[in-house]
N, C-alpha and C positions, 0 to 999 in steps of 0.2 A: 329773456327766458332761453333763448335760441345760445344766446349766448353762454350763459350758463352751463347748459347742455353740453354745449361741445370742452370747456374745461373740464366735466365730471368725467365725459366722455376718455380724453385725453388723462386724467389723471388715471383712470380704472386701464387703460391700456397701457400706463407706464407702472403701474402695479404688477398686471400679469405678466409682462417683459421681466419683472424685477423676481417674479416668484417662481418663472420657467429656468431663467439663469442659477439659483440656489440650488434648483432641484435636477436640474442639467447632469446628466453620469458623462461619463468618459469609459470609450473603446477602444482598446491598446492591441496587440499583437506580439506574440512572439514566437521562435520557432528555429528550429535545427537541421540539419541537414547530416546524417551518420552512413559512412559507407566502413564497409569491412570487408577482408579476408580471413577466411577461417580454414584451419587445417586441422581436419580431425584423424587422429591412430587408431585404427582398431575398429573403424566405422564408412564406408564409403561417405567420401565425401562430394562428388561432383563438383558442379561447377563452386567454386568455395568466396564467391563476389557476393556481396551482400548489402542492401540501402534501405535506409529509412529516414524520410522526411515527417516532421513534425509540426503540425500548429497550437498554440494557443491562444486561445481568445479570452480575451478580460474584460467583462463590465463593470464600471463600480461608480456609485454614487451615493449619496448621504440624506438622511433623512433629519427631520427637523430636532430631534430629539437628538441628537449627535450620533445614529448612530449609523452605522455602515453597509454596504450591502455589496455582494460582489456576485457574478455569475462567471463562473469557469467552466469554459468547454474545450476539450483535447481531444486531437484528431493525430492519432501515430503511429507509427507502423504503415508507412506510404497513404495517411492523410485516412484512415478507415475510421470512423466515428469511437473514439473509445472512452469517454467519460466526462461528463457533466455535474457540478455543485450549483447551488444556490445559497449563499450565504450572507446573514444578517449578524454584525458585530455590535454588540450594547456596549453602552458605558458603564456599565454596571452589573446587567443580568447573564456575563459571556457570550458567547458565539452559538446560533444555531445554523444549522445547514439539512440541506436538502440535496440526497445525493445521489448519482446513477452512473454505480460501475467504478466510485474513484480509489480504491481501494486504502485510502486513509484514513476511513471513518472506524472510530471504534479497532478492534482487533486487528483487523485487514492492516492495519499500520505498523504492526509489533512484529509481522513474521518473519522479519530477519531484518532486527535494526544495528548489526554488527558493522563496525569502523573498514569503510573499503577504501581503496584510491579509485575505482570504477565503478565495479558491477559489485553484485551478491555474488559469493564460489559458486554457486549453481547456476548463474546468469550469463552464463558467455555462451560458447558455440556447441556445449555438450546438451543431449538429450537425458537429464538425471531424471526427469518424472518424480521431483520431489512432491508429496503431499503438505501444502500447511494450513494452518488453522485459520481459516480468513474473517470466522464471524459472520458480521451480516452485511459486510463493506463491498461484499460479489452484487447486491439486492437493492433493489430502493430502499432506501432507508433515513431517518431523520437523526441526526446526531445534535448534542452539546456537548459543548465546550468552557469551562467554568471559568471564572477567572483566575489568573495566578495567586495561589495562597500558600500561606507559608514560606516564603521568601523563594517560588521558582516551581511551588507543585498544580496540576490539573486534575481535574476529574474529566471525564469523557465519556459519556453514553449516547449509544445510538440503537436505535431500533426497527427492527422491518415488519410491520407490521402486516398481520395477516400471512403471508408466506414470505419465510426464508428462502427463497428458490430461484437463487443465483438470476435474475433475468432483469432488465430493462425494458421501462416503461414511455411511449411516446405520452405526450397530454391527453387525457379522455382515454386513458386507458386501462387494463387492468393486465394480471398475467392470469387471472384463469387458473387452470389447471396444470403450469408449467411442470412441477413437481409436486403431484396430488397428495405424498409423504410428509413432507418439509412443512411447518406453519409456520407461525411467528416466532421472532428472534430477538435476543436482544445483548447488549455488547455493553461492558466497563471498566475500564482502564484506568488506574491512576498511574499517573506520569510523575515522578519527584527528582529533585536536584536539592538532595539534603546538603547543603556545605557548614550547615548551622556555624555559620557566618565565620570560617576559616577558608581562607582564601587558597588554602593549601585543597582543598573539596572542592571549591569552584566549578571542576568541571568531572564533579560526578555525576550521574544519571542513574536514576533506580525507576523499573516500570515493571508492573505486574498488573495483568487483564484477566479474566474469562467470559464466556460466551453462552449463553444457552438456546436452542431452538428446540422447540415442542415437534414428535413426531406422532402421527397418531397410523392407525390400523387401516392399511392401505391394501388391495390385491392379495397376494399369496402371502402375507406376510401377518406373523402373527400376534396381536396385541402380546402375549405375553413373553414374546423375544423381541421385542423394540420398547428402546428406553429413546429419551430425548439425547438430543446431541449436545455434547460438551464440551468448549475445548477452554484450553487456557495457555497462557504464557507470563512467564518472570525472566528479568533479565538486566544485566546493568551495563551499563560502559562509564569507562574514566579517561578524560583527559587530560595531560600532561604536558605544557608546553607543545611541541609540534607531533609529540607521538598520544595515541590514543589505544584503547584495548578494547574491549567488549565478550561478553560471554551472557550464553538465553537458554532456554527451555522452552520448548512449546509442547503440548500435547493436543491430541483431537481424539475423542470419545467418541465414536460414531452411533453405540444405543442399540448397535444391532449384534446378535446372540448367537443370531442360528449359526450350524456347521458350515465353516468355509469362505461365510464372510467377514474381513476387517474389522476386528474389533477395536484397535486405538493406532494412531498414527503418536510418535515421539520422536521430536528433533530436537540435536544440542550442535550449536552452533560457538564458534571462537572468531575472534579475528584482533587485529593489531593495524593501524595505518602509521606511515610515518610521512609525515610533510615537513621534506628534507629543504625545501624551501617556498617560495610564492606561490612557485610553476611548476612542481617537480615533487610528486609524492609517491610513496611506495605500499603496499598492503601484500596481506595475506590471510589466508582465512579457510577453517576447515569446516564442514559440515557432516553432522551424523543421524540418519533418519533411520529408524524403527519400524516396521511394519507387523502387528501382531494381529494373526487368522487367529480366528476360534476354531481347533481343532485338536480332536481329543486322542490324534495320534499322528507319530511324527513331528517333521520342525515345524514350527506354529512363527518362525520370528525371521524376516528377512530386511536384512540391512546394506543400507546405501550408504556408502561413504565419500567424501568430497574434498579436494584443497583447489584453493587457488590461489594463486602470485602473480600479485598484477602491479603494474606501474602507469602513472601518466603524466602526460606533460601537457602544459598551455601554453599558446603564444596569442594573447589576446583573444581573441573570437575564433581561435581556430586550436584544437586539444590532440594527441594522435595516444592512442593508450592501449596498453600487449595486456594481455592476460594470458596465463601458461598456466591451464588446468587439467584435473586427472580424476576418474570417477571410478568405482569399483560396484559391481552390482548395479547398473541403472537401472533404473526402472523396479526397485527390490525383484532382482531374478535370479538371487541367492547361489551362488557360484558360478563357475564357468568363466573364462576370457573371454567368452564371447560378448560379456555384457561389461567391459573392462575397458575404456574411454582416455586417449592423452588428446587433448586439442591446444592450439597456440591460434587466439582471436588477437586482429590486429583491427584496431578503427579509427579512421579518422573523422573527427565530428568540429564542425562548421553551427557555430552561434549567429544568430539574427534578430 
């Protein structure tokens, strides 16, 4: 009997060995290291030395049904906690995710997917105080992911349930009262790569989203001047051997009526990359933001304008990359040179 025992014994512990090992994830790392010079026209610049060190963290392991499961956490801009997913990949019912702060989810992902060799035109050392349409990708939020249909197309919805109100949640927590305006949101995207099956299409891309969150009758603010907020985006890019194009639309509906405050934000963005080799690509890319007050006298419309011209290079784990950009009006402050920006961003960025 004794005997026996210790065989069942021995067999049930070579079981849970054999069912820890399957279900076993893996923890990886990754991360960069970017330092820059920036030299900005028409703005003090001070000291113009600049760094940023990056981590990421990857979990990922597999579940017995084949399906996938990842946690990403990013720590950037000198390691400050800045966004976390949680994501489960199906073999069949696509991707969902659990998300905080990643700004890929739904909308958040669309506001400026134009062809760069580096940054977005607005992304380098100038202050433009672009507004874009984010969705509900600033929020906690749950997103899917569909699977590829139609030879290369998604659908993408996410949603913040309860309040859109840009904030992060630790475990066992809520946001309360973060923005007592903003309630629940929700985000849709279809993503397409029509080539209908000409290989000459290949590497087109068509995506158009919008966004809605519920505003309701807050403080001073009057149920019948607050609408909900709306935004949307369309946009395509084409690739063509080593050069690529892109051109979008976004708008943001903000719902609000009364005199004075913003009533839509609208940006059209352009851009072109050329990867003149492996190592060695070039862009350029202009941007045009809209700013329209509800006022029912005088200019009601102030406009931000943007290019940039950037180049980079790689030598393995190590990239150095110029940007030479120019902004007119930042900040929409609707004339004057005083709000008139040339900067030339140089960086060098270190893979790990």
């Amino acid at each position: 009997m004794n005997k026996l025992t210790k065989v069942g014994l021995s067999a049930l512990c070579g079981s849970l060995a054999s069912i820890s090992a399957v279900s076993a994830g893996e923890m990886s790392a990754s991360g960069g290291a970017t330092a820059t010079w920036s030299s900005n026209t028409g703005a003090v610049t001070g000291n113009p030395i600049g760094m940023n060190s990056a981590v990421t963290f990857i979990g990922s392991g597999e579940l017995d049904n084949g399906s996938t499961f990842t946690l990403t956490i990013t720590g950037a801009d000198q390691l400050g906690y800045t966004s976390g997913s949680i994501n489960i990949a199906t073999p069949s019912l696509g991707s969902f995710a659990i998300s905080s702060r990643t700004g890929g989810q739904g909308l958040g992902g669309y506001d400026d997917k134009m062809p760069t060799a580096w940054e977005e035109s607005w992304g380098t050392s100038l202050g433009t105080g672009i507004d874009f349409p984010k969705g509900v990708s600033s929020s906690m939020n749950i997103g899917w992911t569909s699977p590829t249909f139609m030879g290369g197309t998604t659908l993408k919805i996410a949603v913040a349930p309860g309040a859109n109100d840009a904030t992060f949640n630790n475990d066992k927590s809520v946001s309360a009262a973060a923005n007592a305006m903003a309630q629940g949101g929700y985000d849709v995207v279809l993503d397409m790569n029509p080539s209908f099956g000409t290989d000459a299409l290949a590497g087109w891309n068509v995506f158009v989203g919008g966004s809605r969150t519920d505003q309701d009758q807050e403080g001073t603010l009057s149920k019948a001047n607050t609408e909900d907020r709306q935004e949307g985006v369309a946009g395509t890019t084409f690739a063509y051997g080593p050069v690529t194009v892109g051109y979008q639309r976004s708008i943001e509906m903000s719902g609000l009526e009364m005199a004075g405050t913003t009533e839509y934000y609208q940006n059209d963005a352009f851009g072109i990359s050329f990867n003149i080799n492996d190592d060695l690509s070039i862009s350029y890319g202009e941007m045009e933001s809209t700013k329209h007050v509800t006022n029912n006298t005088g200019n009601n419309k102030f406009i931000t304008t943007i290019d940039s011209l950037q180049l980079a290079y790689s030598m393995g784990g190590m990239s150095i990359k110029i940007a030479e950009s120019s902004v007119d009006d930042a900040t929409y402050a609707n004339g004057g040179t005083a709000s008139d920006f040339d900067a030339t961003t140089v960086a060098l960025t270190l893979a790990f």
